[in-house]
N, C-alpha and C positions, 0 to 999 in steps of 0.2 A: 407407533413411534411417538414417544412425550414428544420428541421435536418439532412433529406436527400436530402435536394440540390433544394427542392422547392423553389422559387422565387417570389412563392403566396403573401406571410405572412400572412397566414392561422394561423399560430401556434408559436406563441410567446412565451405565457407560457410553451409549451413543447420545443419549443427550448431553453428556459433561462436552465429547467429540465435537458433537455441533455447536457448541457455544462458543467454537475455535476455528469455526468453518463457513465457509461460506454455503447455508441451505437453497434448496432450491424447490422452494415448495411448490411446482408446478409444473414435475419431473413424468414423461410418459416411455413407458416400453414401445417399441414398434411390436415385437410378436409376445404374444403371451405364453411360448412358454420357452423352455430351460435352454436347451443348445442354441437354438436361432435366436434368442434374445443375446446370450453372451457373446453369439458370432456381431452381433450387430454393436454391441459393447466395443470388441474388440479388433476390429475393423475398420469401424466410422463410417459403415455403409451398410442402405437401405438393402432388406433381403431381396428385392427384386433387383439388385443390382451384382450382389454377392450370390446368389443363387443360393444361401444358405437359409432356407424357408422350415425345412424339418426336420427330426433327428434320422440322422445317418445321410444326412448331404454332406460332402465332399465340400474341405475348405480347397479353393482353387491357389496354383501359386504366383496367379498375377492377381489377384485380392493384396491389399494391402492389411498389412496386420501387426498391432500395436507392437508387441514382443520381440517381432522379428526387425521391425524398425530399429527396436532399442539394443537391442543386441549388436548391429550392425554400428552401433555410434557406440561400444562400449560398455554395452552396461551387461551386469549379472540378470540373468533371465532365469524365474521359477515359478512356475503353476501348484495350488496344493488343492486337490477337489475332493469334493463329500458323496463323490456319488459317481455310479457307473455311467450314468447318461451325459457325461462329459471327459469319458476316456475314449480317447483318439483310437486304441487300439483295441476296445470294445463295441460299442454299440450308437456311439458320439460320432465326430466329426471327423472320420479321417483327413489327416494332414493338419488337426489343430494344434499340436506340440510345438508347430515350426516355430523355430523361432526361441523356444523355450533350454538352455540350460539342463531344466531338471524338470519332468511333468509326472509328481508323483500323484497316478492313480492305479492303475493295475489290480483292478476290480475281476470281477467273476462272479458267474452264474449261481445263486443259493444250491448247496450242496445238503444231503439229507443231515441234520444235525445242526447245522448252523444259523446261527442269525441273522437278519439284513445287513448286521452292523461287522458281522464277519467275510460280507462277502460282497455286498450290492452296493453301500451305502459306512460310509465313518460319520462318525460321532464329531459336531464342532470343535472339542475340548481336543480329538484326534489329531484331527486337521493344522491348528494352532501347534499343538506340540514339534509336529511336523516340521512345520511354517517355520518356526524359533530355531530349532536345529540347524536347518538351512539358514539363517538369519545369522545367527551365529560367527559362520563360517565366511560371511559375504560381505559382513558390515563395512569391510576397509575399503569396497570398494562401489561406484552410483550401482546402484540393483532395481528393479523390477519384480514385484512378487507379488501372483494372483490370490488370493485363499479363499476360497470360496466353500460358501456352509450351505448346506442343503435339508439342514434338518425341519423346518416348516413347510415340510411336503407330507402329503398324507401316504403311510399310516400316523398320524399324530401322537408322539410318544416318548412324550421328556423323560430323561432319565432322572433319577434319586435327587433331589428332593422337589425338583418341578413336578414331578407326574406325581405326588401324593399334595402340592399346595395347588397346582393347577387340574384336580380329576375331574371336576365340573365341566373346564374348557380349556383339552389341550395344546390347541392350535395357539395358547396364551402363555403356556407351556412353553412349547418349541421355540416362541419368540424372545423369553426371557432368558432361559438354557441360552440362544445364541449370543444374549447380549451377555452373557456372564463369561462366553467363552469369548468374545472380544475383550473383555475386561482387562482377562489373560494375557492378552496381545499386544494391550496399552501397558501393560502392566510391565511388560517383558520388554516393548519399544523403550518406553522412560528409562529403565536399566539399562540400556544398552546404550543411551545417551542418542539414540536414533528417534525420538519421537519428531525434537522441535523442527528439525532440519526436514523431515519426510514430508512428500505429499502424500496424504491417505486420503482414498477415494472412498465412499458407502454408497451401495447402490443395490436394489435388489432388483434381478431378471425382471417378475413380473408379483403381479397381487394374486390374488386368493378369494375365489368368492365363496358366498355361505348361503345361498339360494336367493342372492339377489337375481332379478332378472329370471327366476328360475335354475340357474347353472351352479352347480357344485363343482369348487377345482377352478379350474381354468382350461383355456385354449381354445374356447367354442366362442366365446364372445369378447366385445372389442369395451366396453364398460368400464368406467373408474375403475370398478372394484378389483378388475386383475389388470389395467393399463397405468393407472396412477399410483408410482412407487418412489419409494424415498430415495429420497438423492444429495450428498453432502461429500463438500472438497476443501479439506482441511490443507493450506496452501504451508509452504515452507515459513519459518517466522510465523506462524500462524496469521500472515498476512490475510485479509480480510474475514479477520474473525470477525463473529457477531451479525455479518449482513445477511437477507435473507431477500432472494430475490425470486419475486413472483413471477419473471416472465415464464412461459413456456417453453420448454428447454425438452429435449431427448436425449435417450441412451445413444443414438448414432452420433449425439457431440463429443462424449466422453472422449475417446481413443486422440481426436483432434485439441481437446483441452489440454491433457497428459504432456502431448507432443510439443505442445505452444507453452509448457510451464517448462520442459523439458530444455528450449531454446531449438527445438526441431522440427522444421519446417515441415509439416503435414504432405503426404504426398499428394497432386490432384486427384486420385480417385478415390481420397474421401471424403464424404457427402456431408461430415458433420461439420458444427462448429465449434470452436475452443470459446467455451462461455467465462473464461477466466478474464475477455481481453476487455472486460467493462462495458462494451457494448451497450448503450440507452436502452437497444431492443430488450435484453435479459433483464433492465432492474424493473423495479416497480412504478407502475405510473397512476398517477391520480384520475386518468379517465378510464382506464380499463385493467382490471385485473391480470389479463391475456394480450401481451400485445401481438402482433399479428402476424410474428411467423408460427406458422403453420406445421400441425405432429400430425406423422399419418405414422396408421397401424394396419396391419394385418392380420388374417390369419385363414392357414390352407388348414389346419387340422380338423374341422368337418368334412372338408371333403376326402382327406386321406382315409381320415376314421370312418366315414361311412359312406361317402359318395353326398355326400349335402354338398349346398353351396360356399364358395369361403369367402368371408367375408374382408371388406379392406374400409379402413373410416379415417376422418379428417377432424382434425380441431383448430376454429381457423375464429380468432377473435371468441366472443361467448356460444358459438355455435360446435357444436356435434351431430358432425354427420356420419350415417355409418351406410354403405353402400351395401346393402341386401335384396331377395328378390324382391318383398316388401322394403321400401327403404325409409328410413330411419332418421328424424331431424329432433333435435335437441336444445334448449336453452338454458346452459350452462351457468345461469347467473340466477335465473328464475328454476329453475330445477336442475338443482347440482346431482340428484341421484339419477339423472337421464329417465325419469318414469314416463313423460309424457310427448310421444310422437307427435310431433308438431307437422309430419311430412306432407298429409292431406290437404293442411290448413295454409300451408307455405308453400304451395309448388314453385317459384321462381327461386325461393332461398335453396331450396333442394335441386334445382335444373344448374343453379350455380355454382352451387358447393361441387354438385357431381361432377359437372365438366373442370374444374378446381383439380379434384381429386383425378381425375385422367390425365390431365395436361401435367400435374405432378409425377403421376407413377410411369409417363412413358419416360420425362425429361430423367427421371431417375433410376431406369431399369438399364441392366447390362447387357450384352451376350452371354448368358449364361446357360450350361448345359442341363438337359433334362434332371430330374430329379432320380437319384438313383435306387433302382427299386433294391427295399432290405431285403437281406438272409434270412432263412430262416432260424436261424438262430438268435441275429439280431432281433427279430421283430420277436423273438420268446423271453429276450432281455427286458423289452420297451415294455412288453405286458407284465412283467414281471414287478417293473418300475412304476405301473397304474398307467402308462400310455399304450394308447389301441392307435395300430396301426393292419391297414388291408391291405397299404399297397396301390389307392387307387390312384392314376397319373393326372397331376391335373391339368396336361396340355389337351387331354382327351375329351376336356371339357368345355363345350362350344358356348358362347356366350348367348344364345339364343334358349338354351337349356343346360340352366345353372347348377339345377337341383334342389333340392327341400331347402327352404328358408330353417336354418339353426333353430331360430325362438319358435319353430312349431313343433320341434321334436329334442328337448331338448331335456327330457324327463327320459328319456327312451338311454340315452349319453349316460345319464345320471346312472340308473339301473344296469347299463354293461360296467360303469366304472367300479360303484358297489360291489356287482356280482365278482369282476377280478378282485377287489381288495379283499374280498370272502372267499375264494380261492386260494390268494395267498397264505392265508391265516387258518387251510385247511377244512374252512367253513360250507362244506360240497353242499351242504342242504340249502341253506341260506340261498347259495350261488344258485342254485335248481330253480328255487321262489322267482328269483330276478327277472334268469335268464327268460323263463319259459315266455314270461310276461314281454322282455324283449322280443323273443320270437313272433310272441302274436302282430306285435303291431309290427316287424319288420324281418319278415320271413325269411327274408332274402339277405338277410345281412350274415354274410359267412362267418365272421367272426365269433359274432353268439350264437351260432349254430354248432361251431367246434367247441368253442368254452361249453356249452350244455352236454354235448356230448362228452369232453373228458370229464367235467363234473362227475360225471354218472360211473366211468370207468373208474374214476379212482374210490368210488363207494363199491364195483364191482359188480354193479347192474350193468351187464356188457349187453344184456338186449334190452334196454332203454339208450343204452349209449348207441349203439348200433345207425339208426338211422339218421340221426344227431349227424354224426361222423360221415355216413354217408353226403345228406345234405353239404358240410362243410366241404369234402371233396368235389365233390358236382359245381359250388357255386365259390371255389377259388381253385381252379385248375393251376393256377401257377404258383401252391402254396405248398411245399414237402412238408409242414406242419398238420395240414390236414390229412395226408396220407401216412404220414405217422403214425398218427394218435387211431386211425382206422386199422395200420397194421398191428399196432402192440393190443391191439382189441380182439383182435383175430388170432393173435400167438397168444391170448391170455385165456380164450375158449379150445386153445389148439386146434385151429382153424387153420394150417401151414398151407393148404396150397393158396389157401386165399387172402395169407396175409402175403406171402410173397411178393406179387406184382405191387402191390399197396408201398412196402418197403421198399423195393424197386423207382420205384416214383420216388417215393421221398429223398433217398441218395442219390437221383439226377436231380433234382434239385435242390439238394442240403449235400454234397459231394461231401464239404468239409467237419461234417456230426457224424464224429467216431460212435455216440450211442445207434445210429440209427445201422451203420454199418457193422457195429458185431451185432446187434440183433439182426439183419440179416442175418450174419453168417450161423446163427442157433436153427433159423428155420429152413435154410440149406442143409444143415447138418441131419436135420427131422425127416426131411423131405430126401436124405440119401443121397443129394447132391455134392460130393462129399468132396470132390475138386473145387465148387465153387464157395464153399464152405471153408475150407483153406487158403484161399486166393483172399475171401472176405474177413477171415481174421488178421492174416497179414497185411492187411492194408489197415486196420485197425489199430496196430501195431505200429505200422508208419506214423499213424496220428498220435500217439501216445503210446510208446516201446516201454513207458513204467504202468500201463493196464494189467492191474492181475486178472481180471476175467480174461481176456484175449489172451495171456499169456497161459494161462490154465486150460482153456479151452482150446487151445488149439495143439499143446500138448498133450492133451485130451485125444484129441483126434487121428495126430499121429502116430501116437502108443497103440489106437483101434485098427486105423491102417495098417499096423506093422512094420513102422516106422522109428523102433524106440532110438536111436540114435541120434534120430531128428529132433525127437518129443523131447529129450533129454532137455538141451539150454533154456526149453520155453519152460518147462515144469519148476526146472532150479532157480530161475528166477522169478514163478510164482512165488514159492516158500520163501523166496529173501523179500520179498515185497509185502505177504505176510504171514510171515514163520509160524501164527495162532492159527493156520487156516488148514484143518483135519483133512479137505480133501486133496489141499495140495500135496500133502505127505502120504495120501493115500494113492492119488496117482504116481506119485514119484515112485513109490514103493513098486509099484505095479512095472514102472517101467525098470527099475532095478531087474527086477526079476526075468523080464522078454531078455535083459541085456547078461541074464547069468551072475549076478551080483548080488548072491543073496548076504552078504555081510549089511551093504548098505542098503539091502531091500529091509530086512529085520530091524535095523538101528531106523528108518521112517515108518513102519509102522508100530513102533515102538512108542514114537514121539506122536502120529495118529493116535494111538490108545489113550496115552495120556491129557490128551487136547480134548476127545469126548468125554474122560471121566472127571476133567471137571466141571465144577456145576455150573 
């Protein structure tokens, strides 16, 4: 960011932005990463009090929540997001829409053929165009409108003409592309005579690290490098343009800022503060850089990801403490990049900061419900997205035994994330290299036990995949993804009575994945089962009545039975689903014929013949 002192010039349009803003060069995330930092954006309250700690936690509807405030006093409410991992009725926050007007995401799983940008993830430029449509329509009347970009997430991969000026570094890339698609935005506010009047808020979830501290990504550690992000609040009248104020300030003040420019009284259960009210504590002071309210951060995704410990840290005047099994003390003035643990050498600063950092997070934690364990389906989104998740709970986890300190394995994180982004990109070999390396040093970790094993399945090495697979079932019983990926391994050797039971597990536990239930219902059919084979396409059908496999196949099945009657509506709405599909006209044919109809048995496999001969 040129606003803080880059010399890139990455970000033009956000720095002309800040020159009209009030910055806030001393802006921290409480979670490092994407849903639970925006739920605490959005909120004004610390995740231990929101229970909004990881992806696929439930936003509660006694949470207070910026949108739904604003909505309630009048205003036009709209969310535009760049990415699956904050759609409410994906893989994100159930119940975060509330509130919202309009919450355009409605994302989905990558489909064979398609792109991230088709399915998982839009393009900033997308987002914006969105944004203005809706903008459009709302200008006459006070609005509220989120947009948030997500393209500075890895896979790094500016489009035309970033990715050929940035190929060196394109995480420098992503960052430019986004300030160009703000550009857009301002560009398109001025037009609409909606800039001067608006408050625009700039904030990013969280940072990025690049093997500082060892960590690649984010979400394992509490570090500038993915806690300290930029923050700027372009006021109406451009009222305090120009100031730039050093205090230490947090994303849980946002939402209570908004509401105090707003003229709306913040409800009491949120935790932040409105740093707009001039405050001594927020400007800059000639004795200390930080004055001394105090940012605490967290983070559970080491432990969800693999059962490590998770950490939680304080920034309290120039110190940084970060509370690990190894614990962690910092001097922020003398070493801004945190490299040297002061914790040995200070044990009273560290006995104080710690008891600090308790006596904070009880006064701020809520009644909040467990953490709700993902779907399986969900948690094939989150992977899909570069986040690993296992599932591990972390009330299960006694403070006497933490678990692995983060910064001792934190090259092991590195090497599962790699090995998914090499997955994704269909790179099974590469993933093989990682994974196996994973495995060594963390045998037991289910997760790289299944990624190795499907690795190998999708190269077709089903016995190298094999015990991979087995491992991951053994060491997440409560995973249908691991039984899964062990039954399509077992229907891929035709191995039907043994992929059964496999398949069986995984639909009690994935009830709601139509693929895993009509693959059931193929090795019922194999296996002669031939009632439950029917039972299991029609419920496949229930989940999706436009499936041409379930509708084919199960026509299929009935025209064998001796059922053509039945087979009939399933077969003809194969063919309308895809009329280019030879077998669908070849069974249809076939059932014409059990039914005496050979006029329209002759005219389908007419249109059959035609469909094989050509090329």
């Amino acid at each position: 960011m040129g606003f803080l002192g880059s010399k890139a010039g990455l970000t033009p349009n956000l720095d002309r932005v800040a020159l009209e803003s009030d910055v806030f060069t001393h802006a921290y995330s409480q979670v490092p990463l994407t849903t639970p930092s925006h739920a605490t954006m959005l909120t004004g309250t610390y995740p231990q009090f929101s229970g909004l700690r990881d992806l696929g936690d439930p936003l509660g509807k006694e949470i207070p929540f910026l949108p739904d405030i604003l909505q309630h006093h009048g205003y036009a409410t709209a969310a535009f997001v760049g990415s699956q991992v904050l759609d409410p009725k994906s893989v994100a926050i159930p119940g975060f829409d509330r509130g919202f007007d309009t919450y355009d995401a409605d994302f989905h799983s990558r489909r064979a053929g398609e792109s991230r940008y088709e399915s998982e993830e839009r393009r900033a430029e997308v987002v914006v165009a969105r944004a203005e449509n809706w903008l459009a329509q709302h200008k006459g009347r006070p609005f509220f409108i989120w947009i948030h970009f997500y393209d500075p997430h890895e896979p790094y991969d500016p489009p035309t003409p970033f990715k050929e000026k940035y190929a060196a570094a394109p995480y420098d890339g992503e960052i430019a592309y986004v300030d160009s698609a703000f550009g857009k935005l301002l560009g398109f506010l001025h037009s609409q005579g909606l800039y001067t009047a608006s408050l625009i808020a700039v904030a990013a979830d969280h940072g990025e690290a690049f093997g500082e501290h060892g960590e690649e990504g984010h979400g394992f550690f509490l570090y500038d490098e993915t806690i300290h992000v930029p923050l700027l609040i372009k006021l109406p009248g451009q009222r305090m343009a120009g100031t730039r104020s050093s205090g230490s300030v947090g994303l849980v003040d946002l939402a209570p800022t908004i509401l105090s420019e707003a003229k709306i009284e913040a409800p009491p259960a949120m935790q932040g503060i409105a740093l707009t009210k001039q405050t001594s504590s927020y400007r800059s002071r000639a004795d200390s850089p930080w004055p001394a309210h105090q940012q605490y951060s967290e983070t559970d995704y080491p432990l969800r990801a693999f059962g490590w410990s998770s950490l939680h840290a304080l920034r309290v005047e120039k110190y940084l403490y970060v509370d690990a099994p190894h614990r962690e003390l910092y001097d922020r003035i003398e070493d801004p990049g945190s490299f040297e643990n002061l914790a040995t050498r200070s044990p009273a600063v560290v006995d104080t900061l710690s008891s600090l950092l308790g006596q904070f997070y009880q006064s701020t934690s809520g009644n909040t419900p467990a953490a709700t364990p993902l779907t399986m389906d969900q948690a094939e989104q989150l992977r899909a997205l570069g986040y690993i998740s296992t599932g591990a709970d972390v009330a299960t986890v006694s403070s006497n035994d933490r678990g692995a300190d983060p910064k001792e394995k934190i090259q092991i994180a590195n090497r599962l994330h790699r090995a998914l982004l090499a997955t994704e990109a269909d790179q099974y070999n590469d993933a093989i290299a990682l994974l196996t390396e994973v495995v060594k040093d963390e045998p037991n970790l289910a997760l790289a036990n299944l990624e190795l094993g499907s690795a190998y399945s999708r190269l077709g090495d089903y016995a190298a995949a094999m015990p991979w697979l087995m491992n991951a079932v053994r060491l997440s019983p409560d995973s249908g993804k691991a039984n899964m990926e062990l039954g399509m391994a077992f229907v891929s050797t035709n191995r039907w009575a043994e992929a059964a039971p496999q398949l069986e597990a995984a639909r009690s536990k994935a009830p709601g994945s139509e693929d895993v239930v009509f693959t059931l219902a193929t090795v019922y059919e194999q296996l002669g089962r031939t009632v439950d084979a029917e039972q299991a396409y029609k419920r496949a059908l229930e989940m999706d009545p436009e499936d041409y496999r379930a509708n084919l196949f199960l026509g299929r099945l009935l025209a064998m039975s001796g059922e053509p009657t039945s087979a009939l509506p399933y077969l003809r709405k194969a063919v309308r689903i895809q009329p280019n599909s030879a077998d669908a006209h070849k069974f249809l044919a076939n059932v014409f014929v059990q039914l005496g109809d050979e006029s329209d048995a002759r005219q389908e496999r007419a249109t059959q013949d035609q469909l094989l001969a050509k090329p």
